[in-house]
Biopython code that builds the backbone (N, CA, C, O; Angstrom):
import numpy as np
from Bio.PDB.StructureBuilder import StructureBuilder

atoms = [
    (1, "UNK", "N", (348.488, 104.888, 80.142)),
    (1, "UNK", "CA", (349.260, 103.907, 79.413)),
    (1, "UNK", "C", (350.472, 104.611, 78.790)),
    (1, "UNK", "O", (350.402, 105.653, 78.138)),
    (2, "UNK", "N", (351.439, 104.018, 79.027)),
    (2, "UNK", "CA", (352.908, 104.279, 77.963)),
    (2, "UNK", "C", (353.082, 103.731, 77.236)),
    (2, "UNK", "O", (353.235, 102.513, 77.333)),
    (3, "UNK", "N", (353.139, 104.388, 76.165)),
    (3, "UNK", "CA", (353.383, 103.365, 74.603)),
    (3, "UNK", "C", (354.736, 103.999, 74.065)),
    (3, "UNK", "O", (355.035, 105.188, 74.173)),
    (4, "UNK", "N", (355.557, 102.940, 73.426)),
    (4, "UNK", "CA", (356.889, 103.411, 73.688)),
    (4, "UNK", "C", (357.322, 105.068, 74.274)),
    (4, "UNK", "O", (357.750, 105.012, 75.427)),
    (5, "UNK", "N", (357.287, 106.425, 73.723)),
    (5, "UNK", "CA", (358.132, 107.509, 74.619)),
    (5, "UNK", "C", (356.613, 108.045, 74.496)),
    (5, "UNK", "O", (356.494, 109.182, 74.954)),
    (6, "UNK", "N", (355.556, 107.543, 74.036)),
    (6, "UNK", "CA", (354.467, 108.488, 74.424)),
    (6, "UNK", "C", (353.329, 108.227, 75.652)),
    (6, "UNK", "O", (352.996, 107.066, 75.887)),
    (7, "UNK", "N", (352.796, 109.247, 76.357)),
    (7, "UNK", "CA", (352.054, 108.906, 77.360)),
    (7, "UNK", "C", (350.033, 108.753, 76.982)),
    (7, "UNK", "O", (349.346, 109.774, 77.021)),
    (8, "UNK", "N", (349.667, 107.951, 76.793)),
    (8, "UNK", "CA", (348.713, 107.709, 76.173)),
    (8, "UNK", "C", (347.159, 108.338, 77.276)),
    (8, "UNK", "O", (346.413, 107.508, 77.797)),
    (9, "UNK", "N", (346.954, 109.703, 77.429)),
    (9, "UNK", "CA", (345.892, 109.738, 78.804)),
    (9, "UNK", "C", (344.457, 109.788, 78.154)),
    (9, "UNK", "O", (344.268, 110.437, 77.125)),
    (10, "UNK", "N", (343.555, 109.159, 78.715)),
    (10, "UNK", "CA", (342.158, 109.205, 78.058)),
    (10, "UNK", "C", (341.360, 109.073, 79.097)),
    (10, "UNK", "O", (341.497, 108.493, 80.174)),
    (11, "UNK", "N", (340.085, 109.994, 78.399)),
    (11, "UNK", "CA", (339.114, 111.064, 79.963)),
    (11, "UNK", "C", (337.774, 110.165, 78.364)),
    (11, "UNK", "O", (337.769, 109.656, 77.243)),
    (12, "UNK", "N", (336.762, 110.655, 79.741)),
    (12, "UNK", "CA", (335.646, 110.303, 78.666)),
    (12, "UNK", "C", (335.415, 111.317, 77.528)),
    (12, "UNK", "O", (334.655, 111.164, 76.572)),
    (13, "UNK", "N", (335.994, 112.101, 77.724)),
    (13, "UNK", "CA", (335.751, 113.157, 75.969)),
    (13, "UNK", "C", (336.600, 113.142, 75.642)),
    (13, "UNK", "O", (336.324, 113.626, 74.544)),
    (14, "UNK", "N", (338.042, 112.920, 75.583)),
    (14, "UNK", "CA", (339.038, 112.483, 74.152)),
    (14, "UNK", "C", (340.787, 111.854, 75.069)),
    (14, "UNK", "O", (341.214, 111.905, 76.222)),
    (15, "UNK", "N", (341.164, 111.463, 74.104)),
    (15, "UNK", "CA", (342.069, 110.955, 74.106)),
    (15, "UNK", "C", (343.362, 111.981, 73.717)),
    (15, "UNK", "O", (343.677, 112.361, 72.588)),
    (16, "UNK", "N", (344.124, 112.367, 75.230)),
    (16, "UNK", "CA", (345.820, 113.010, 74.479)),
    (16, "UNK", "C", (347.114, 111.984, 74.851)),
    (16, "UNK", "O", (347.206, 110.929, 75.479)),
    (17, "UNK", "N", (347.882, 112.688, 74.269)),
    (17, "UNK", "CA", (349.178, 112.135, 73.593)),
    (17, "UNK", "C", (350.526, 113.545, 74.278)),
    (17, "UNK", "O", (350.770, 114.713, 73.975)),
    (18, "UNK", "N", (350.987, 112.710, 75.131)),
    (18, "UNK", "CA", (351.807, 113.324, 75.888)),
    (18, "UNK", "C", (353.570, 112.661, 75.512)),
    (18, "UNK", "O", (354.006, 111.578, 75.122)),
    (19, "UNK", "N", (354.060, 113.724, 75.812)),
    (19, "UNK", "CA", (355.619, 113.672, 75.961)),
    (19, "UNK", "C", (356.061, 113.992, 76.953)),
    (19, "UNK", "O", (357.289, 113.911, 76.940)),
    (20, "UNK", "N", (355.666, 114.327, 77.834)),
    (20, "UNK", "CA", (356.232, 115.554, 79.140)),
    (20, "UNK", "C", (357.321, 114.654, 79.948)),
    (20, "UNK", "O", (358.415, 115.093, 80.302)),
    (21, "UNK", "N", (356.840, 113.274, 80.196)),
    (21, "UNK", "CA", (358.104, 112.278, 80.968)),
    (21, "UNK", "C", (358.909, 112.236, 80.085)),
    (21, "UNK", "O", (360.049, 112.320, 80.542)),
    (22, "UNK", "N", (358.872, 112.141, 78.972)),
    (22, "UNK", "CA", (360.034, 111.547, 77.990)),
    (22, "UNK", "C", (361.190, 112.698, 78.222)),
    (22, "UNK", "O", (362.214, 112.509, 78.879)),
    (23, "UNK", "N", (360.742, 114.242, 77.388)),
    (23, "UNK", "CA", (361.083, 114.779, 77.544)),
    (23, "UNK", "C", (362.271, 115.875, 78.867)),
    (23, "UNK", "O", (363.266, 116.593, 78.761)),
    (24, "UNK", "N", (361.383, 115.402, 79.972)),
    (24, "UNK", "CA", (361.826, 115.930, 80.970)),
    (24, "UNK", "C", (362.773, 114.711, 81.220)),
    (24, "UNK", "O", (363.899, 115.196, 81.112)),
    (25, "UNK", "N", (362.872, 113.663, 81.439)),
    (25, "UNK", "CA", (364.018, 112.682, 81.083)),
    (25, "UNK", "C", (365.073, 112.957, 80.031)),
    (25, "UNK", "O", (366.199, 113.100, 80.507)),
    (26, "UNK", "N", (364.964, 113.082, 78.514)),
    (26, "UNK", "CA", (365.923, 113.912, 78.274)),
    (26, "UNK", "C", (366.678, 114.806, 78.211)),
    (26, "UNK", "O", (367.719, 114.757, 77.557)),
    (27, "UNK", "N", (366.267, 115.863, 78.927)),
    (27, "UNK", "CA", (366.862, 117.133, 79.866)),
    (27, "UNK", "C", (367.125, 117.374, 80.681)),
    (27, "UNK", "O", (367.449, 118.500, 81.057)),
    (28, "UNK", "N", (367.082, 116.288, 81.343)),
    (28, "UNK", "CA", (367.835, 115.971, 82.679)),
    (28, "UNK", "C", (369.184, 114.776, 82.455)),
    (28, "UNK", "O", (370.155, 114.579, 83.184)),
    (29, "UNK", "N", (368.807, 114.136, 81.211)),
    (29, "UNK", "CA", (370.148, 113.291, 80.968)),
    (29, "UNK", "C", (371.138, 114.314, 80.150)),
    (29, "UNK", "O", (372.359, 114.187, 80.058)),
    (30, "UNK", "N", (370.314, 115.390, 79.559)),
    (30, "UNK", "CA", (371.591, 116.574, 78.974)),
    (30, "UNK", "C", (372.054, 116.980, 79.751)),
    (30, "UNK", "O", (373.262, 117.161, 79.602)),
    (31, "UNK", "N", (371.411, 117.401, 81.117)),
    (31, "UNK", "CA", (371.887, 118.368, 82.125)),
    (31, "UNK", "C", (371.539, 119.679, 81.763)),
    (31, "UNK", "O", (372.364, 120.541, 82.064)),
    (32, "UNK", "N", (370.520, 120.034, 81.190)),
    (32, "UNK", "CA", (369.641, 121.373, 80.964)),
    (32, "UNK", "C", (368.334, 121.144, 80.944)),
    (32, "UNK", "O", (367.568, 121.207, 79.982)),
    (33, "UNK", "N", (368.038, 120.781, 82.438)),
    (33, "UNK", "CA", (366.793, 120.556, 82.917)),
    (33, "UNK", "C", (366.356, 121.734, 83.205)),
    (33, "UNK", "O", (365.162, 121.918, 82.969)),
    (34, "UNK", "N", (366.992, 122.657, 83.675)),
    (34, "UNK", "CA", (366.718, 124.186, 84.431)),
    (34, "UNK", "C", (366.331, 125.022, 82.947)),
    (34, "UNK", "O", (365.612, 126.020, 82.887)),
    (35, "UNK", "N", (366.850, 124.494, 82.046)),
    (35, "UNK", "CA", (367.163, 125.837, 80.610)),
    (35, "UNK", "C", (365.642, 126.365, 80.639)),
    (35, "UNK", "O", (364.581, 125.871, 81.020)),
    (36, "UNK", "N", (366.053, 127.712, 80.007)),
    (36, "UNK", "CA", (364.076, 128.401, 79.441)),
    (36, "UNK", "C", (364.284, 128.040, 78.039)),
    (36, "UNK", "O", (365.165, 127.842, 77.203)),
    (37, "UNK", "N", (363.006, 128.057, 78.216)),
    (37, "UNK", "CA", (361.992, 127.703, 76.844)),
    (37, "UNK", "C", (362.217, 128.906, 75.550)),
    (37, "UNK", "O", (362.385, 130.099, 75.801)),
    (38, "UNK", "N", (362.192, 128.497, 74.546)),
    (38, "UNK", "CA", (362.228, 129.425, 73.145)),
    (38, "UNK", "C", (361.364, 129.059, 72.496)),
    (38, "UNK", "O", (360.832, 127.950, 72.530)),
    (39, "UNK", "N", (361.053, 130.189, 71.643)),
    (39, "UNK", "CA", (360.091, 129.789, 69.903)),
    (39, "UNK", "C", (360.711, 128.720, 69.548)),
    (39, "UNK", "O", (360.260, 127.681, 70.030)),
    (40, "UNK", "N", (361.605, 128.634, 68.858)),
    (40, "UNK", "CA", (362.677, 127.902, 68.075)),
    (40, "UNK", "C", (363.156, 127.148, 68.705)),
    (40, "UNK", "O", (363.292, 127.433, 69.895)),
    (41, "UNK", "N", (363.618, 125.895, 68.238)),
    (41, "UNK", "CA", (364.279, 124.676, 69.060)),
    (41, "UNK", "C", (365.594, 125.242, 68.247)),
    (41, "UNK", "O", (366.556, 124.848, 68.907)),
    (42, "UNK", "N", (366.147, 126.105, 66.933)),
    (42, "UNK", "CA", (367.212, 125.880, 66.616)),
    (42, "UNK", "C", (367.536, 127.514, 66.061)),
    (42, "UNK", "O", (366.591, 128.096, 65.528)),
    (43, "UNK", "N", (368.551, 128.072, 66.156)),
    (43, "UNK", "CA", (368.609, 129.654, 65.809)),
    (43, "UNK", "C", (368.540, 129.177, 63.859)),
    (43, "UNK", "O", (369.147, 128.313, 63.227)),
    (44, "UNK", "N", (367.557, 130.172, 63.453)),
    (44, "UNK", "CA", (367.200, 129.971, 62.164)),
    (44, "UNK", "C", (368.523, 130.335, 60.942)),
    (44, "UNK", "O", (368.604, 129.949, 59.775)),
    (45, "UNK", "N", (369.462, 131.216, 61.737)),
    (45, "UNK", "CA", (370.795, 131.542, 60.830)),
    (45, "UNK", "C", (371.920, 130.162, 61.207)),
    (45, "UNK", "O", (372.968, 130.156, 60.562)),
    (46, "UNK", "N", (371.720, 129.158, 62.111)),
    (46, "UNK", "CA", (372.746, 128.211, 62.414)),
    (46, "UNK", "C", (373.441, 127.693, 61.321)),
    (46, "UNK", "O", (372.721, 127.162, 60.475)),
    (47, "UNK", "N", (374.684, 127.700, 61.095)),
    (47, "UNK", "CA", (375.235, 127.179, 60.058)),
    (47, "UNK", "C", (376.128, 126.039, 60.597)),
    (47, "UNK", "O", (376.989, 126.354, 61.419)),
    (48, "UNK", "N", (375.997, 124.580, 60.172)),
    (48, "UNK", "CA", (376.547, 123.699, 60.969)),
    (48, "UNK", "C", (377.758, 123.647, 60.068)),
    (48, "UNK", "O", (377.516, 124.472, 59.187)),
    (49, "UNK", "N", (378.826, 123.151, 59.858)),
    (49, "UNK", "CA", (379.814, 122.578, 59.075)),
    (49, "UNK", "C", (380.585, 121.616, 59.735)),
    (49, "UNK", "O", (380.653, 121.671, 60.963)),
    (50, "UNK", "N", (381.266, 120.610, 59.022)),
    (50, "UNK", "CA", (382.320, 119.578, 59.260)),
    (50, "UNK", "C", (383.655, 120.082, 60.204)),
    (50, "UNK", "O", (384.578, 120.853, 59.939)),
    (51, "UNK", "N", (383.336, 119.305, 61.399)),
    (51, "UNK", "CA", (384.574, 119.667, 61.958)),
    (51, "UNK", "C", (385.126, 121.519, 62.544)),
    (51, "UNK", "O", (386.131, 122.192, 62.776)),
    (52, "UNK", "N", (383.927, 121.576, 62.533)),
    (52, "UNK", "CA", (383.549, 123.069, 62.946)),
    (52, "UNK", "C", (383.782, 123.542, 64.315)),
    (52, "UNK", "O", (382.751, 123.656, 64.979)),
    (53, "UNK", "N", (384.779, 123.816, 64.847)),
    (53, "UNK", "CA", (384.838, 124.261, 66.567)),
    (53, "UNK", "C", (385.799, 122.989, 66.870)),
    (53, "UNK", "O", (386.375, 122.284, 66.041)),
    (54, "UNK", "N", (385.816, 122.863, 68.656)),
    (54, "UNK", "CA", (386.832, 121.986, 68.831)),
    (54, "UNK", "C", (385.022, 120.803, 69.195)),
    (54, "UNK", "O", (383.798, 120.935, 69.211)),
    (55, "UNK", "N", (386.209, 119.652, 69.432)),
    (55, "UNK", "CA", (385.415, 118.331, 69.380)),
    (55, "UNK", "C", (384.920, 118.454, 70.870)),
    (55, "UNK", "O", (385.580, 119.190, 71.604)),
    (56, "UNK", "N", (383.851, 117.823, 71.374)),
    (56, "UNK", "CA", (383.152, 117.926, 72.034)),
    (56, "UNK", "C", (383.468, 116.765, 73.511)),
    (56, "UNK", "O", (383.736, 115.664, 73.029)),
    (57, "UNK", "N", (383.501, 116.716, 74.777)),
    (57, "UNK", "CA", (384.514, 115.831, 75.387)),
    (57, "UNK", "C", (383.567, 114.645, 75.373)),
    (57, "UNK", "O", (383.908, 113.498, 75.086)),
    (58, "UNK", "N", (382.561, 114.965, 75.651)),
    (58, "UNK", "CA", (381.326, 113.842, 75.921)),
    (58, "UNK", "C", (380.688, 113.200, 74.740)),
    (58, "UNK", "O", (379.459, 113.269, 74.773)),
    (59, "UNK", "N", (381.349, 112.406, 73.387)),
    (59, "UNK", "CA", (380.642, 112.167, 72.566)),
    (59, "UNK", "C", (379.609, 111.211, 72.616)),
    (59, "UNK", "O", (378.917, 111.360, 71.609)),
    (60, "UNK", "N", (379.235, 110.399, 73.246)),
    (60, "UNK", "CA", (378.218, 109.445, 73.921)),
    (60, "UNK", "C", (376.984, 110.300, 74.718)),
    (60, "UNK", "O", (375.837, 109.853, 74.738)),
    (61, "UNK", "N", (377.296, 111.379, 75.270)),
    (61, "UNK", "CA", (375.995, 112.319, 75.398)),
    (61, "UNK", "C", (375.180, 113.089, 74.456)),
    (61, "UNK", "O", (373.958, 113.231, 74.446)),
    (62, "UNK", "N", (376.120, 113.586, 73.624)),
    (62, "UNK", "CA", (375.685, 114.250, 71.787)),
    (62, "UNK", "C", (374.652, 113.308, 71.074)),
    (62, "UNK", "O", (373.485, 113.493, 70.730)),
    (63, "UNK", "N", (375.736, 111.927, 70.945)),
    (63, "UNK", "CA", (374.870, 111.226, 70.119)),
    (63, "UNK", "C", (373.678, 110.791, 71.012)),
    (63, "UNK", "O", (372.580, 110.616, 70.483)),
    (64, "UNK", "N", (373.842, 110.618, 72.290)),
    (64, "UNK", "CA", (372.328, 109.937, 73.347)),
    (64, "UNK", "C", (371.401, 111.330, 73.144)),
    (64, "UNK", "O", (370.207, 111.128, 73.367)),
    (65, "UNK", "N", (371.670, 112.401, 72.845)),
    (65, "UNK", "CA", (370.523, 113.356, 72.973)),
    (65, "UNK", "C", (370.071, 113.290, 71.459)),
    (65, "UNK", "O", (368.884, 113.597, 71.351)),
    (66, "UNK", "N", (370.704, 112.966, 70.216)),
    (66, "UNK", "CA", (370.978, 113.687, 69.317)),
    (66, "UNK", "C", (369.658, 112.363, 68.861)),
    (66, "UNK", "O", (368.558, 112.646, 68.384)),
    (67, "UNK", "N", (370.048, 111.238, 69.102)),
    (67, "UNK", "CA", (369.113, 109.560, 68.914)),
    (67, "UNK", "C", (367.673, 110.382, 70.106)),
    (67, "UNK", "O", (366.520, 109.982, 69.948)),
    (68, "UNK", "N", (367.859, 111.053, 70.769)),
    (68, "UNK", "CA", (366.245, 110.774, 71.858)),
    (68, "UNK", "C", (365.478, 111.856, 71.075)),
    (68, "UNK", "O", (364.275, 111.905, 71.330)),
    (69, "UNK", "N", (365.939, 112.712, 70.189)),
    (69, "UNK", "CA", (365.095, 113.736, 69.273)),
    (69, "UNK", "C", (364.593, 112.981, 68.333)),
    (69, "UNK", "O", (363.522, 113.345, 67.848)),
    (70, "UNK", "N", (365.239, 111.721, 67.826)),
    (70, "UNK", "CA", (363.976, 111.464, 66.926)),
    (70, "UNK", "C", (362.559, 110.606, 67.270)),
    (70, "UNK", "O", (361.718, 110.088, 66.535)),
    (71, "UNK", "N", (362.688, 110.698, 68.650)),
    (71, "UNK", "CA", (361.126, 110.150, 68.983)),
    (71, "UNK", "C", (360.379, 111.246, 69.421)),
    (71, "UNK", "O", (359.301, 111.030, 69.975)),
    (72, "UNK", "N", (360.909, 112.754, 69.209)),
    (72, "UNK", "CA", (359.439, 113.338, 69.719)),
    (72, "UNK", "C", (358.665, 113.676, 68.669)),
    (72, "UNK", "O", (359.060, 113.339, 67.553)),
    (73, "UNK", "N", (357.807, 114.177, 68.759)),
    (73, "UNK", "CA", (356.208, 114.060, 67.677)),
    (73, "UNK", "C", (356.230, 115.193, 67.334)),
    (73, "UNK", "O", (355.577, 115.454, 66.324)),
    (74, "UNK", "N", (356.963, 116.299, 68.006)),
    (74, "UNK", "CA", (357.201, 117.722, 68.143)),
    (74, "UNK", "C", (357.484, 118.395, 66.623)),
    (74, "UNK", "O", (358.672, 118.373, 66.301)),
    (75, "UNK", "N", (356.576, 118.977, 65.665)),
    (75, "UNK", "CA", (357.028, 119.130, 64.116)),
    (75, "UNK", "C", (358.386, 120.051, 64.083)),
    (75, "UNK", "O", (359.464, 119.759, 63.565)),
    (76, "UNK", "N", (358.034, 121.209, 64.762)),
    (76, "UNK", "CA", (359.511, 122.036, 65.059)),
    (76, "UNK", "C", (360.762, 121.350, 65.267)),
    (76, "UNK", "O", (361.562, 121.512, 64.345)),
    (77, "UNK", "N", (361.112, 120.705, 66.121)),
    (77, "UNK", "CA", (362.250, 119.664, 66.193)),
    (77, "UNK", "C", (362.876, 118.888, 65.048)),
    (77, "UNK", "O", (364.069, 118.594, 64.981)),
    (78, "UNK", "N", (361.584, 118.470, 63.811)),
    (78, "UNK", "CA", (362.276, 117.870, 62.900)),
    (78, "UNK", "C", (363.312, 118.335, 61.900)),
    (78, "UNK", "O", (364.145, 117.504, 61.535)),
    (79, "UNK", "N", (363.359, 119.545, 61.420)),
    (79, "UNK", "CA", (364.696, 120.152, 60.814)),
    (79, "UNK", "C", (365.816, 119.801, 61.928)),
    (79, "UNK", "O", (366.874, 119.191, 61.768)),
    (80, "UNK", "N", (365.312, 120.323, 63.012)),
    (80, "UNK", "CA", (367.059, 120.369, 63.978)),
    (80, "UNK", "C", (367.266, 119.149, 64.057)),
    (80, "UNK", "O", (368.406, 118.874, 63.682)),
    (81, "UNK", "N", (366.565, 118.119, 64.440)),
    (81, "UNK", "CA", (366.927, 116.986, 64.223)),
    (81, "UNK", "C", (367.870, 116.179, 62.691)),
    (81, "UNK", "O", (368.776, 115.355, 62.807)),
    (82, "UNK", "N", (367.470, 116.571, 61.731)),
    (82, "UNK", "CA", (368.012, 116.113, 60.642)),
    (82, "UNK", "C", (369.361, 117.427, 60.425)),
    (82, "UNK", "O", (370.288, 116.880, 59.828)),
    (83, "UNK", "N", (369.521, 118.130, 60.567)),
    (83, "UNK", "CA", (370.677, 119.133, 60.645)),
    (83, "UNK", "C", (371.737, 118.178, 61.480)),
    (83, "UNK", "O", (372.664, 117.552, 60.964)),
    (84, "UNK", "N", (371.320, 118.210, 63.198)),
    (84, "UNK", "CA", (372.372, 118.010, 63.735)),
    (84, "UNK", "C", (372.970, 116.223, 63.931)),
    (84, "UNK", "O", (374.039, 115.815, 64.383)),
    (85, "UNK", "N", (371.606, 115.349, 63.301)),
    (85, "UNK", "CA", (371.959, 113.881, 63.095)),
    (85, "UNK", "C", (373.483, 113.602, 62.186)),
    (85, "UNK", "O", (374.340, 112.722, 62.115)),
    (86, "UNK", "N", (373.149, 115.172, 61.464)),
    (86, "UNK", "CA", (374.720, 114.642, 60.348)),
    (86, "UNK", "C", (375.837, 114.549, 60.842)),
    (86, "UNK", "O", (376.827, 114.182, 60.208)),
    (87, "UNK", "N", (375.831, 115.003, 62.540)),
    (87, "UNK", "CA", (377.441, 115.376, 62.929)),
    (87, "UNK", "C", (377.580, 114.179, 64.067)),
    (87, "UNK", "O", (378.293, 114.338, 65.058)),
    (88, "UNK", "N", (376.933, 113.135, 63.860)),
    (88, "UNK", "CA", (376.899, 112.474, 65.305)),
    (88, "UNK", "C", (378.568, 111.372, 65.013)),
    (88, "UNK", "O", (379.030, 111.027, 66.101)),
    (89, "UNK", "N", (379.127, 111.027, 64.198)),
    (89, "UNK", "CA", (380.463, 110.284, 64.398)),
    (89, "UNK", "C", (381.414, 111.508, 64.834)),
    (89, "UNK", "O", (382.006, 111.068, 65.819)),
    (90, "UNK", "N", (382.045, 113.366, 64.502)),
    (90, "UNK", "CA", (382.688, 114.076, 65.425)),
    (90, "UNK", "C", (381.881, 114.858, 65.869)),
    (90, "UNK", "O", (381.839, 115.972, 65.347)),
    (91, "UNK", "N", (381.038, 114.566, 66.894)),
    (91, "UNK", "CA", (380.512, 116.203, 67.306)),
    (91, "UNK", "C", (381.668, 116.669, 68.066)),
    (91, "UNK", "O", (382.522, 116.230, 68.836)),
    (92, "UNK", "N", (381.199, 118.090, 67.329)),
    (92, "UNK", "CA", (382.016, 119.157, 67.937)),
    (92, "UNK", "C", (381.166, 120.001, 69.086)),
    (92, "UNK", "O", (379.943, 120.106, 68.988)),
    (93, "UNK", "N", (381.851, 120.551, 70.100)),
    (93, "UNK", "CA", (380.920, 121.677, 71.024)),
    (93, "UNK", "C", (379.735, 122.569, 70.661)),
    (93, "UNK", "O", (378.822, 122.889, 71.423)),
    (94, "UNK", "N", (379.887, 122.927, 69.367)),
    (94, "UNK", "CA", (379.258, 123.770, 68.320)),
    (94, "UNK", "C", (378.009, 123.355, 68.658)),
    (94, "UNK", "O", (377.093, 123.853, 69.312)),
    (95, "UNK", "N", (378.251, 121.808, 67.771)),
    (95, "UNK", "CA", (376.687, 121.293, 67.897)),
    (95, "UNK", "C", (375.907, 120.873, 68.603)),
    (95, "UNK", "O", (374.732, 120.642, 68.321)),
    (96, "UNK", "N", (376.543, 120.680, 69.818)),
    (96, "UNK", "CA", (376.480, 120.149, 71.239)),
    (96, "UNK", "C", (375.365, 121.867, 71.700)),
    (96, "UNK", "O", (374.220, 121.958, 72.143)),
    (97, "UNK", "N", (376.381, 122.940, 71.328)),
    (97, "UNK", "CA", (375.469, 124.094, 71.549)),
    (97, "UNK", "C", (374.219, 124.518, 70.893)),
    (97, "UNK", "O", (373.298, 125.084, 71.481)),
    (98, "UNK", "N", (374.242, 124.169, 69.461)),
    (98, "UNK", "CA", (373.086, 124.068, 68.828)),
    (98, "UNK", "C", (371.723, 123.039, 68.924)),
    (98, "UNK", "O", (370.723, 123.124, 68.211)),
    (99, "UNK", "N", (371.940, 122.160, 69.882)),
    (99, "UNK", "CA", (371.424, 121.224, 70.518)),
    (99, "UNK", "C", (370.747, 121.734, 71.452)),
    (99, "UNK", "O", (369.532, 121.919, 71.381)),
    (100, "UNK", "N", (371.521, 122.041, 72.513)),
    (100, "UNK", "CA", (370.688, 122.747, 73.849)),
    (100, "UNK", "C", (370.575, 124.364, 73.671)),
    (100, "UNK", "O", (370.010, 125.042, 74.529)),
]
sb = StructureBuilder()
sb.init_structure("model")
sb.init_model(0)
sb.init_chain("A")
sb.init_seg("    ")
for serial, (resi, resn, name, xyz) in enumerate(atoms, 1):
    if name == "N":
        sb.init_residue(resn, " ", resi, " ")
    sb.init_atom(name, np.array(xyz, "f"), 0.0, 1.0, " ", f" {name:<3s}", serial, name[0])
structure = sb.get_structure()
């Protein structure tokens, strides 16, 4: 069963809770489907600021990745998520990089 972005699988001894389609759908709509994996979803020294770097060409992809982070369940993700939600009217490249 799919319940909104989660995959609901259940065996006779328990019930999990998957992301793996969602996910792999949003990394393929970033276009860093290929990327490797890290500890960290976000470098722990990142310093975001206003208008920081040049502006980013694709702003409709920023904000489409920047909106599909707040449905994962993923606890790590939630700082980067609230960091980089603040820049979604100019993203700049910056954050576009701090993203992927």
């Amino acid at each position: 069963m799919y319940f909104l972005v989660i995959i609901v699988a259940r065996s006779n001894r328990r019930i999990t809770l998957l992301q793996r389609k969602y996910v792999h759908d949003m990394l393929s709509e970033a276009c860093v489907l290929g990327c490797k994996a890290i500890n960290t979803p976000m470098k722990a020294n990142a310093k975001l600021q206003p208008h920081q770097g040049e502006i980013l060409d694709d702003l409709d992809r920023y904000r489409q990745l920047v909106d599909n982070l707040n449905y994962l369940i993923i606890l790590d993700i939630t700082f980067v998520e609230s960091v980089v939600s603040q820049f979604l009217f100019v993203p700049m490249i910056t954050y576009w990089d701090a993203v992927v």
